[in-house]
N, C-alpha and C positions, 0 to 999 in steps of 0.2 A: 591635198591633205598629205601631210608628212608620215614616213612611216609607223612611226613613235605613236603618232597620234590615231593611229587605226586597233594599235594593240591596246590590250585591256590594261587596268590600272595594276601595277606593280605593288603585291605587300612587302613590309619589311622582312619576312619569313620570308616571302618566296626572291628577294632583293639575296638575302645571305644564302640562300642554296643556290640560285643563280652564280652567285660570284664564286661560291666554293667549286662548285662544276667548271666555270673557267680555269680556278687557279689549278683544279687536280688537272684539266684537259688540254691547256694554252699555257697556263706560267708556269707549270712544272710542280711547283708547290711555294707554299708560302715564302718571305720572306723573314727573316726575326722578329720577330716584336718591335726591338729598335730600330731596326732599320723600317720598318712602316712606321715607327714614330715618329724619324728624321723624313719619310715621305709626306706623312700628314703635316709637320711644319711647313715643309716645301710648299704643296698645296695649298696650303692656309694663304701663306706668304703671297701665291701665283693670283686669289682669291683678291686679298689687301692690295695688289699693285693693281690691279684692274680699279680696285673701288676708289681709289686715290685718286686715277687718276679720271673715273670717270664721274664720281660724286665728290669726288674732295678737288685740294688744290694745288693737283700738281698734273701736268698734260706730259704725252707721250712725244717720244724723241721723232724727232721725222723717220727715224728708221727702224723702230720698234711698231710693229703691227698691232694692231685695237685685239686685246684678249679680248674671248668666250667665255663670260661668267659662268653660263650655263655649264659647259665642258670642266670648269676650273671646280664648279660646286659639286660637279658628277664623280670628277677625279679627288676630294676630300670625303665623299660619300664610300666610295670604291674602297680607300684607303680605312677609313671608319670600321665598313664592314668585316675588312679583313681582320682588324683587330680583334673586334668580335667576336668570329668565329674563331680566332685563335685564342681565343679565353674564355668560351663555350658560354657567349652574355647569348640571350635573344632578345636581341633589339627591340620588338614588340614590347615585352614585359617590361625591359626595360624605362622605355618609353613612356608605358602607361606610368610605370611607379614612379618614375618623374617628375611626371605632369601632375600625378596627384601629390605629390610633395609639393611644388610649387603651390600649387590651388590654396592645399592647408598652411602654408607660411606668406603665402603673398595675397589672400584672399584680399584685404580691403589696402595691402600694403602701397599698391600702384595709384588704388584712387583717393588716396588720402596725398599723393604725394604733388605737392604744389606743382613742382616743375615740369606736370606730366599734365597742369589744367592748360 
């Protein structure tokens, strides 16, 4: 069993204090806003060249190494967070009020859509 897998489940609250406690104890303190914008592109992008090329149609150069989706989705997570707290959202609420926006705008919207039978 992997260590990950021994510890308890991570909430979004306890994901953004976690990360703040790094960034005040290990990065020194945040970055700009934009410049963790230009990271989250980054990431995004590191996220898209792995999925290209291992679900889409393009394959990795002899000398380019098989990325870690897992690490690439942990590092747009990380970058997420930070924005976050540097805009005082809490991702919980967030999240919920999201998802109930969705529900009330897409409720029969997906199963009525042909391309999705």
């Amino acid at each position: 069993m992997s260590p990950s897998a021994a510890q308890p489940p991570l909430t979004l609250r306890q994901a953004q204090d976690e990360v703040d406690h790094w960034i005040q104890t290990i990065g020194v303190r945040y970055f700009d806003e934009l410049t963790n914008l230009a990271q989250l592109v980054e990431e995004v992008g590191e996220v898209a060249r792995i999925l290209s090329r291992t679900c889409g149609e393009q394959s990795y150069k002899s000398s380019d190494p098989p990325g870690d989706l897992a690490d690439e989705l942990a590092d747009v997570l990380f970058v997420t967070i930070c924005l976050a707290n540097q805009s005082g959202i809490d991702l919980t609420a967030a999240l919920r009020a999201n998802l109930e926006k969705k529900t009330k705008r897409d409720n029969d919207r997906h199963r009525s859509n042909e391309k999705l039978q």
